[in-house]
N, C-alpha and C positions, 0 to 999 in steps of 0.2 A: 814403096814396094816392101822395105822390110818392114815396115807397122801394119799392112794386110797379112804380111806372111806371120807376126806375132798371132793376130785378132786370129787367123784361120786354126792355129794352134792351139788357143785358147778355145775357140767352138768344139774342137776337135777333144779336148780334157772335158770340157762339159756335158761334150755328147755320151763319152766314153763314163764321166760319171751315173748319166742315168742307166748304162746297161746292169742286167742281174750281177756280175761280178764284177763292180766295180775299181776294185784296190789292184784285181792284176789288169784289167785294159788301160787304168792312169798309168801305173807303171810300166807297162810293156809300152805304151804314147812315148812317154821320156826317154825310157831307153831306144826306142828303137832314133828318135831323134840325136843323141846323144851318137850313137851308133853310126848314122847316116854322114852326122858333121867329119868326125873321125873318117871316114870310111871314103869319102870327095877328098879329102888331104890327103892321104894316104893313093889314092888314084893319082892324085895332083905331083907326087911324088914330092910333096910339102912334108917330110917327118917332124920335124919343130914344129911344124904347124900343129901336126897330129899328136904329138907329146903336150902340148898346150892343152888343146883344145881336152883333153881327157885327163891334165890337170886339173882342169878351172872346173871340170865337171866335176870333178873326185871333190876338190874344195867347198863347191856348193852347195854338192850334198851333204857332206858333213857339218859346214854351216847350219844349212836347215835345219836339220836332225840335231844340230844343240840347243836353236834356237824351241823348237817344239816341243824337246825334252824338259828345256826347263822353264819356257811356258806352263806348260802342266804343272810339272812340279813345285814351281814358287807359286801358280796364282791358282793354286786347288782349292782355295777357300773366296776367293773372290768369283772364281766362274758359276758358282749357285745364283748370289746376286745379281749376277749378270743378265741369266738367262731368262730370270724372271719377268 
């Protein structure tokens, strides 16, 4: 059940990539899952749950975003060849 519920999420970022404005429907996907996880805990009256859960989110994404920042940045001369 949870590896259909990833795959449906994943269609879901995919489909939302081909719309016209793509960068706010992926980001409004994330956040609003992000938001939903949060938001069942907090109903659940889990607060640690919901301090976690908007932890690990705040950490991921900062993860990400170092890792893509310096993606770019170190391999600016190697993504030419790449693409080729």
């Amino acid at each position: 059940m949870l590896c259909l519920e990833y795959w449906a999420f994943e269609i879901l970022v995919i489909l939302a990539g081909l719309m016209p404005n793509s960068e706010v429907t992926t980001s409004l996907i994330a956040m609003c899952a992000t938001v939903s996880k949060v938001s069942n805990e907090l109903g659940a009256g889990n607060l640690d749950r919901a301090k976690n859960a908007m932890a690990v989110t705040l950490k991921l994404s900062v993860l990400l975003a170092l890792i893509v920042v310096l993606s770019l940045g170190l391999g600016h001369n190697t993504r030419g060849w790449l693409l080729q």
